[in-house]
TILUM-265855 format. One record per residue: x negated, y, z negated of N, C-alpha, C, O, CB in turn; residue in one letter. Coordinates in steps of 0.02 Angstrom, whole numbers, plus 50000, padded with zeros to 5 digits. Glycine has a CB too. Layout:
<atoms>
XYZXYZXYZXYZXYZA...
</atoms>
This chain:
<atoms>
491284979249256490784974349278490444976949340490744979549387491114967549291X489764976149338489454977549411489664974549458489824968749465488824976549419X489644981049510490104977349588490874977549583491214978549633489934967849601X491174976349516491754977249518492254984149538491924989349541491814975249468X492804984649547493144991649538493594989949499493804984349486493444995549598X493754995949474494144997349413494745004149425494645008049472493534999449351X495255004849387495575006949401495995010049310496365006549275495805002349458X495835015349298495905018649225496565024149228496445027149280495115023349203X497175026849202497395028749216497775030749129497895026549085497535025949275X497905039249124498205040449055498725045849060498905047249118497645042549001X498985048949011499215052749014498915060949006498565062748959499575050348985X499135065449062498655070949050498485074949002498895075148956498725074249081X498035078148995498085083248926498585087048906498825090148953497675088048925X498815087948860499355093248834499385099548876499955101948878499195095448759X498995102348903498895110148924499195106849007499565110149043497835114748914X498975100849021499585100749097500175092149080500375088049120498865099049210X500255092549003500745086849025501525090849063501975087349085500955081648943X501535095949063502055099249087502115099949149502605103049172502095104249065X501535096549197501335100549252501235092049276501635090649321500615107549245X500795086549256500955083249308501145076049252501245077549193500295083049375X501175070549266501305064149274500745060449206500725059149146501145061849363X500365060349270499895054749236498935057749267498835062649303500245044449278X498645055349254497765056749269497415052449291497705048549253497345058149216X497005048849320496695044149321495905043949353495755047049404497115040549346X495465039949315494895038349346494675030649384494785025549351494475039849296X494425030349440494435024549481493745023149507493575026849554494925025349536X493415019849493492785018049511492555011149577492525005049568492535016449440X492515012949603492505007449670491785003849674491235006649674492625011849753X491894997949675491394993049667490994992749750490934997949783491804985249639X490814987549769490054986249816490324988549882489984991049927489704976949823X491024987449885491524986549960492094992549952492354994249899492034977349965X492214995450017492575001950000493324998449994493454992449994492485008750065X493665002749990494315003549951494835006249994494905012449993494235008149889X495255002550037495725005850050496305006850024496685002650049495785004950089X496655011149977497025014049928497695016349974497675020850016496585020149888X498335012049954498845013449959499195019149942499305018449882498995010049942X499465024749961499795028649920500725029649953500915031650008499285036049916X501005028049908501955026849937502185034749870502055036449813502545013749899X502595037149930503055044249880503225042249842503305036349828503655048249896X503395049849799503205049649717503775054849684504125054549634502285052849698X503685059849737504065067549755503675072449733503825078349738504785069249721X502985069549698502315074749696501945075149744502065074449804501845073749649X501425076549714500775077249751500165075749707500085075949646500705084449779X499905074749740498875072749706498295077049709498015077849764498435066749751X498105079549666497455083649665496905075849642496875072149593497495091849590X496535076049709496045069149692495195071249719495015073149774496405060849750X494875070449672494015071449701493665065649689493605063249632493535077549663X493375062749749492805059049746492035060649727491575061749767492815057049797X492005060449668491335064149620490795066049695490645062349742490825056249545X490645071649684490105075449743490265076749812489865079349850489495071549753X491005074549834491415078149865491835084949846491975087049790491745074049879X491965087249906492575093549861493245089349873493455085849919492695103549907X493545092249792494355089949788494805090249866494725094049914494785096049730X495295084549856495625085649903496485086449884496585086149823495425080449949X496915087049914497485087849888498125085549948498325088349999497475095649862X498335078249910498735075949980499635077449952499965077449900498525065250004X499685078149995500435085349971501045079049958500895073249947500815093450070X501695081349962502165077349953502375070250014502465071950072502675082449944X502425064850003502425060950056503275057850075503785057250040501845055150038X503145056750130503755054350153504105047650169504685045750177503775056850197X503285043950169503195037250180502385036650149501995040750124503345035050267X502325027050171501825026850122501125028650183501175028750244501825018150073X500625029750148499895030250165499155027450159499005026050101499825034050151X498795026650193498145022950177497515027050166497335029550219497995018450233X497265028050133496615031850125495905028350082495915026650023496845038450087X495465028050117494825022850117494345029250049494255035350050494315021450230X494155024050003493815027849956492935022849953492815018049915494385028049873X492565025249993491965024750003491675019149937491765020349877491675032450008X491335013449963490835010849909490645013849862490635019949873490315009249928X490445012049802490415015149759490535022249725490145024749685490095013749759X490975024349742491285030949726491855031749674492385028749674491555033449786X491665035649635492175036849568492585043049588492375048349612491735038549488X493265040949572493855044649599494175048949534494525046849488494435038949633X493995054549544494575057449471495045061249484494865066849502494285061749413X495765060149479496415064149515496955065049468497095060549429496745060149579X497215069549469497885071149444498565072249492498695076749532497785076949408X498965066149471499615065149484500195073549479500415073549422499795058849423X500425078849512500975082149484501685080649479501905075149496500965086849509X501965084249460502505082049453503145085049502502985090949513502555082749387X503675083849529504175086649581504235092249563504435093749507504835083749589X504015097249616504305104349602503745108649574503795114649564504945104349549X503145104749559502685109249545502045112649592501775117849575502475106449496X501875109349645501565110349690501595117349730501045120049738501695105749719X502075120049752502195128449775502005134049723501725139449731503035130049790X502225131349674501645133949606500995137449622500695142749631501345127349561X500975130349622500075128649622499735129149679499135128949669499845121349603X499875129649727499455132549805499825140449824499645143449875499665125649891X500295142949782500325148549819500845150249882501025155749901499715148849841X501095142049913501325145349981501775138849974501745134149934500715146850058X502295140350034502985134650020502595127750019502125126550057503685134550096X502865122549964502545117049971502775111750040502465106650056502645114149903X503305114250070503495111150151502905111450190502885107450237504085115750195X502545114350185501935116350244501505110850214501005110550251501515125650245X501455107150176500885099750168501275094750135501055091750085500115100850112X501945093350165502365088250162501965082850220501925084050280503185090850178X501755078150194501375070650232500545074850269500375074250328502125066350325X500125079050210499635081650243499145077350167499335074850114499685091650263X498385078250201497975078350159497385082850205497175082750263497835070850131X497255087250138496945092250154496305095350103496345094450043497465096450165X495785098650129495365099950088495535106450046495675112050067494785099950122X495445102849951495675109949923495205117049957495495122249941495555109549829X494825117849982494435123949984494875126750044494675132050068493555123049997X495555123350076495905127850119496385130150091496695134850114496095125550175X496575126350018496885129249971496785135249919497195139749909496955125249949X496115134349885495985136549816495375139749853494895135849850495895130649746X495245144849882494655149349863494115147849822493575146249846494865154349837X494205148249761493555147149698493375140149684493175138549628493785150049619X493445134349747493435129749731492745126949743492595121649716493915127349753X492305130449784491645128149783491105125149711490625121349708491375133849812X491605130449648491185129649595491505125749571491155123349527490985134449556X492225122149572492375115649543492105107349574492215101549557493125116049544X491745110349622491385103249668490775102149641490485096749640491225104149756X490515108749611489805108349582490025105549514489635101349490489355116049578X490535107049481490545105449404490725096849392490415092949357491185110749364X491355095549434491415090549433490995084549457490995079049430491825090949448X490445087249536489905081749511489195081549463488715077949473489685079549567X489275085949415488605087749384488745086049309488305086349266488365095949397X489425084349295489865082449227489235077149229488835075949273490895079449229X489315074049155488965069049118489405062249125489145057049106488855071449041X490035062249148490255057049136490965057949189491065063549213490315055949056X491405052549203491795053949234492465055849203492915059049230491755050049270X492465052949138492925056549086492585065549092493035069249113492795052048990X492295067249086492155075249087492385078649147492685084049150491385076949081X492195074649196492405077749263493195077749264493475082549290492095073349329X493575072649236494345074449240494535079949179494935084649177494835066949230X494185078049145494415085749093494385091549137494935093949150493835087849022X493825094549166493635098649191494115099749257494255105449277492995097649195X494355093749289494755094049348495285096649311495435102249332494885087549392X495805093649239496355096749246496485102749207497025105549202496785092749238X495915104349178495905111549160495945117849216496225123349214495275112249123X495535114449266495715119749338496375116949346496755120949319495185118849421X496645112949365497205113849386497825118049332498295121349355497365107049406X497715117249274498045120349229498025127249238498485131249232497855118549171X497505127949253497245136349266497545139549331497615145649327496365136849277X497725136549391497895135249443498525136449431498455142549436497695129749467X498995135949420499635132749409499975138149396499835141549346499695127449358X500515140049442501095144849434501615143049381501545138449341501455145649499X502145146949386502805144449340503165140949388503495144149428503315150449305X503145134349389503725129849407504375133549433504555137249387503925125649344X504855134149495505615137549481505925132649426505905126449427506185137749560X506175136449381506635132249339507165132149373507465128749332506775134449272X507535133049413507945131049436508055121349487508505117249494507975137249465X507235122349510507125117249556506885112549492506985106449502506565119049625X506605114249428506605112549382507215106149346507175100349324506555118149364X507545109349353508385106849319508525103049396508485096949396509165115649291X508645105549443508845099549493508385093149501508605087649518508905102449565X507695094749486507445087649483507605082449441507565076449453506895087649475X507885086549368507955083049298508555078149314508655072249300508155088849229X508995084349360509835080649394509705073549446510185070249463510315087849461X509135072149464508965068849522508695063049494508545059049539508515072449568X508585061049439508085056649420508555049649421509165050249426507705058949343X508275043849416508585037449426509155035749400509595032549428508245033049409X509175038449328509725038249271510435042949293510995042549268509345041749195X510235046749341510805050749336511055049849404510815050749459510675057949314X511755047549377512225044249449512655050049494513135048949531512915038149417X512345056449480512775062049500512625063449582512965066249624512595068849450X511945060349586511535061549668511565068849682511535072349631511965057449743X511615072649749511475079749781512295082349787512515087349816510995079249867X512475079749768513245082649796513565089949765513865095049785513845076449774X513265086549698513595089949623513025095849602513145099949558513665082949548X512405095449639512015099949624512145106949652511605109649641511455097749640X512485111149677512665116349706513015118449628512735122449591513115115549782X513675115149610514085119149576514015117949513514415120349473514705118749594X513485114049493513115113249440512525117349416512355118049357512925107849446X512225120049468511505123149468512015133549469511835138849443510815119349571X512675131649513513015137849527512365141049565512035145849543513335142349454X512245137349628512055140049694512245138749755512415132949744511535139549702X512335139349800512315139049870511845130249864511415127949827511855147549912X512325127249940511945121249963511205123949989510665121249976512385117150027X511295129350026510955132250084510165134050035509595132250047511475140150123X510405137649985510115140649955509515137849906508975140449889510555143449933X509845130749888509595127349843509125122049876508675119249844510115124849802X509255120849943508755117650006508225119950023507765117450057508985117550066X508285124749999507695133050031507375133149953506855136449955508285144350061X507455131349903507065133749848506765127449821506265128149786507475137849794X507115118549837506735115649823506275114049863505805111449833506925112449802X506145114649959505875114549983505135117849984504585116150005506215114550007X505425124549945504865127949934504425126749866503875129349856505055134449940X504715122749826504365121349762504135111849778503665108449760505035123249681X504675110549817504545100749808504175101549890503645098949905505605093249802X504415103849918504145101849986504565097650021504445096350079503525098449982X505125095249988505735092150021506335093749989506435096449934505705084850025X506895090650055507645095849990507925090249967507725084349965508495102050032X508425093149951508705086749875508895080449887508885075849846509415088749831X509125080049964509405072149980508545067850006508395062250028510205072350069X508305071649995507555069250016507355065649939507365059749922506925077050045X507195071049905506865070049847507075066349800506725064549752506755074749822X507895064249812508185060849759508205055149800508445050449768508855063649724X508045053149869507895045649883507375042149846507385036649819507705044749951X506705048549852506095046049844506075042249764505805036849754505565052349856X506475046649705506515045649655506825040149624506615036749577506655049849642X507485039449664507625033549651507385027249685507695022049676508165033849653X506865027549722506415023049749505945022149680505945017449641506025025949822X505595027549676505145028049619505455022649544505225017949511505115037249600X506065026549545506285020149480506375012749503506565009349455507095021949441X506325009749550506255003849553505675002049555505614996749525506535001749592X504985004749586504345005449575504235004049480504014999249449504135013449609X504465009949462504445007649401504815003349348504765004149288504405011549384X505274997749384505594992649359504914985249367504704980549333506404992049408X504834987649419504204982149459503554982449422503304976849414503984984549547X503224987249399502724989849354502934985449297502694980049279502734998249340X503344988249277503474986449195503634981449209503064979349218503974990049145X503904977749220504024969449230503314964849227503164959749197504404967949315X502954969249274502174965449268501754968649227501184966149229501754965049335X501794971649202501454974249139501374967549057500944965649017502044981849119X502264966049077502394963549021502374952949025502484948448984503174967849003X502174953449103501864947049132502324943149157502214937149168501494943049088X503044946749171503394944649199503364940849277503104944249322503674948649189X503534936749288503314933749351504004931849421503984929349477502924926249319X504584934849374505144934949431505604942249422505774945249371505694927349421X505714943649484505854951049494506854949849504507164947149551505284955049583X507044952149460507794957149473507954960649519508144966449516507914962049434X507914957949558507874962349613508594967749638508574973649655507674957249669X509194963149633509694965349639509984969149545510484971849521510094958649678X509664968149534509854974549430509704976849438510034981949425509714975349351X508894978549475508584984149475508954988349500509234993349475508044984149501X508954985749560509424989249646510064993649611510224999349626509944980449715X510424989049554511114994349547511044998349465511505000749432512034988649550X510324997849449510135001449377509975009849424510155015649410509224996549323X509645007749470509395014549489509655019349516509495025349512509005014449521X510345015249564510905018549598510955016649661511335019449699510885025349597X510325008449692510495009249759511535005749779511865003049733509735003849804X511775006449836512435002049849512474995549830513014992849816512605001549914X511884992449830511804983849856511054983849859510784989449864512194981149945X510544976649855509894975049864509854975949940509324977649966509704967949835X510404974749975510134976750055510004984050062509494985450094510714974950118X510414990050035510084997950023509214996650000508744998050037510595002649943X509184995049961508834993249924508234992949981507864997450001509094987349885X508284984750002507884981650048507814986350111507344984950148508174974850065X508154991050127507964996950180507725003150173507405006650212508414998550213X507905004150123507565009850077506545008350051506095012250039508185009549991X506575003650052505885000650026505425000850081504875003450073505924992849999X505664997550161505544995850191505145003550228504555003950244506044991650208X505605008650233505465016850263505205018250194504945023450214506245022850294X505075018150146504795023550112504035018850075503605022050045505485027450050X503995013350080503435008950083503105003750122502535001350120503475006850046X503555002550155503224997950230503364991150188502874987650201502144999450261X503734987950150503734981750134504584980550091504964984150059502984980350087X504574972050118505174973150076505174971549982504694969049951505724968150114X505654973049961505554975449875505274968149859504834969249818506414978149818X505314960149872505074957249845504274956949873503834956649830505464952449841X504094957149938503364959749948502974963749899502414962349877503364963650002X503454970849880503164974849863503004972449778502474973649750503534980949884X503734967849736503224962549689502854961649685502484965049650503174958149681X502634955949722502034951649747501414956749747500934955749710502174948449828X501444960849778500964965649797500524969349732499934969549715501364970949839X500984971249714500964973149622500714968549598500104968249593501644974149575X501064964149579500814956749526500074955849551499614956349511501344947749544X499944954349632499054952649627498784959149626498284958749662498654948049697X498844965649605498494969449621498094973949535497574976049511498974973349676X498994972849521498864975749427498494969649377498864966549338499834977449379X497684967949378497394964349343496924968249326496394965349340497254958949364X496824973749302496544977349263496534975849205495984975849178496704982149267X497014974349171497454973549117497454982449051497424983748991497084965049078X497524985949116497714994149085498364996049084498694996449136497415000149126X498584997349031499335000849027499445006249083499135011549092499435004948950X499975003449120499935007649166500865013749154501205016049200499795001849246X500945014449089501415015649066501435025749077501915029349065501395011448992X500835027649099500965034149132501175037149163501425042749153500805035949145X501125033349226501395034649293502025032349287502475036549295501035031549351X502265024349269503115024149288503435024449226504035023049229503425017049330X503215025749168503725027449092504115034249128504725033549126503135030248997X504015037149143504355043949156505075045049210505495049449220503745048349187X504875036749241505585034449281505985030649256506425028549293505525031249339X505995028349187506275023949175506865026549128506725030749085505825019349155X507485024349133508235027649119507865028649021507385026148992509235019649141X508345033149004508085032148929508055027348883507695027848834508315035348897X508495021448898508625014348849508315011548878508625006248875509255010448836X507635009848928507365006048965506665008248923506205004148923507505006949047X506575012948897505895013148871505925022648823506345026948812505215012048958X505235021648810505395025348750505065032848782505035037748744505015021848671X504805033248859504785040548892505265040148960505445036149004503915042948916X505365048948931505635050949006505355059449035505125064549008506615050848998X505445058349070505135065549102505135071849066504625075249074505495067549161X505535073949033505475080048962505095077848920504885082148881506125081848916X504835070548909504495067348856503725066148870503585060848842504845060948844X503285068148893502745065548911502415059648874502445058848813502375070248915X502195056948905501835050348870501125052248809500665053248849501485045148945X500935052848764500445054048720499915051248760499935045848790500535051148649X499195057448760498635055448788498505048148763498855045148722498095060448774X498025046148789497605038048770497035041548746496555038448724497355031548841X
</atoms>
């Protein structure tokens, strides 16, 4: 609708579902937009059509970033561990940064021209994640498999990852840092934050209007809803039933937003998980 903003979001193309999450296009209506962003254990490749891309690295807590009146946003979500890849240099060095890709990517002048000269804003994200596809190193499989170990479902936490992975503590701090941008007791907070994020999603997706708060809390692995409630608090600035609320008035799009948090959700909770990518829309 004119004046309105909108908010579109799918799963990426085949050539990077391996590489990140989810995709999305965002169009901002008459009044600018100040856009929440809370850790993920990725990072964001995001361009505001006729700007150059920007790329805000792994976060530690949540963030605010203002997306100008009428401006269409097209970004790709990555996924943990892929980012050092994809810039070349330890991903620790733009842990809580946002930065312009052209201090990243060299050849990026001609993706600022393509993406605002596309016909449409669906074209411009094709075109965005084909560069990034193009972009994109080999993942460490090693930091690979410890993320897989880290995810909400798995009650093993950082402990067991040394003699599981058969590396060094030391060692394995130093390689996800350099691929995640944080080490494992980091990244497996964020994640199991993330799966309650995505308990909260899917609940309002499906028009649910009262939150579990304490199932969620011991589905994901926190001690108790008070872990829970402090954990929410440092890694989003609100507490988990706020952060409900917050959700519920915010997701009226009425777009499946099953990209971004299907991939956190334990395997009997839904029908993706992170080896599984979600089928384009």
């Amino acid at each position: 609708m004119a004046g309105e903003s909108s908010y579109v979001e799918r799963a990426p193309a085949p050539a990077l579902a391996a590489l990140a999450t989810s995709v999305w296009i965002q169009r901002v209506g008459e009044r600018p937009v100040e856009q929440r962003y809370v850790p993920h254990g990725g990072a964001e490749v995001r361009c505001v059509l006729g700007e150059a891309p920007r790329l805000l690295g792994p976060l530690t807590a949540s963030t605010y970033r203002e997306i100008p009146a009428g401006g269409t946003v097209v970004g790709v979500r990555l996924r943990p561990g892929v980012l050092g890849g994809l810039v070349g240099m330890p991903a620790d060095e733009l842990v809580d940064q946002d930065v312009a890709g052209t201090d990243v990517w060299r050849d990026l002048a001609r993706l600022t021209d393509l993406l605002g000269d596309a016909a449409t804003p669906r074209l411009a994200l094709d075109r965005l994640q084909s560069f990034v596809a193009r972009a994109a190193g080999e993942p460490d499989p090693l930091v690979d498999e410890a993320v897989r170990n880290l995810m909400p479902w798995h009650r093993g936490g950082t402990a067991a990852l040394p003699g599981l992975l058969s590396i060094s503590e030391r060692q394995l701090r130093r390689r996800c840092r350099a691929a995640v941008g944080v080490g494992p007791k980091e990244l497996h907070r964020v994640l199991r934050f993330q799966g309650f994020v995505a308990r909260i999603q899917a609940s309002v997706e499906r028009g649910g209007s009262r939150a579990d708060l304490a199932g969620w809390a011991a589905e994901v692995g926190y001690h108790d809803q008070a872990h829970l409630s402090h954990e929410c608090r440092r890694l989003a600035g609100a507490t988990p039933g706020e952060l409900f609320a917050q959700y519920g008035a915010a997701c009226t799009c009425g777009h499946d937003h099953a990209a971004s948090y299907a991939p956190m959700l334990r395997p009997r909770d839904g029908r993706f998980v992170q080896e599984r990518p979600v089928a384009p829309a």
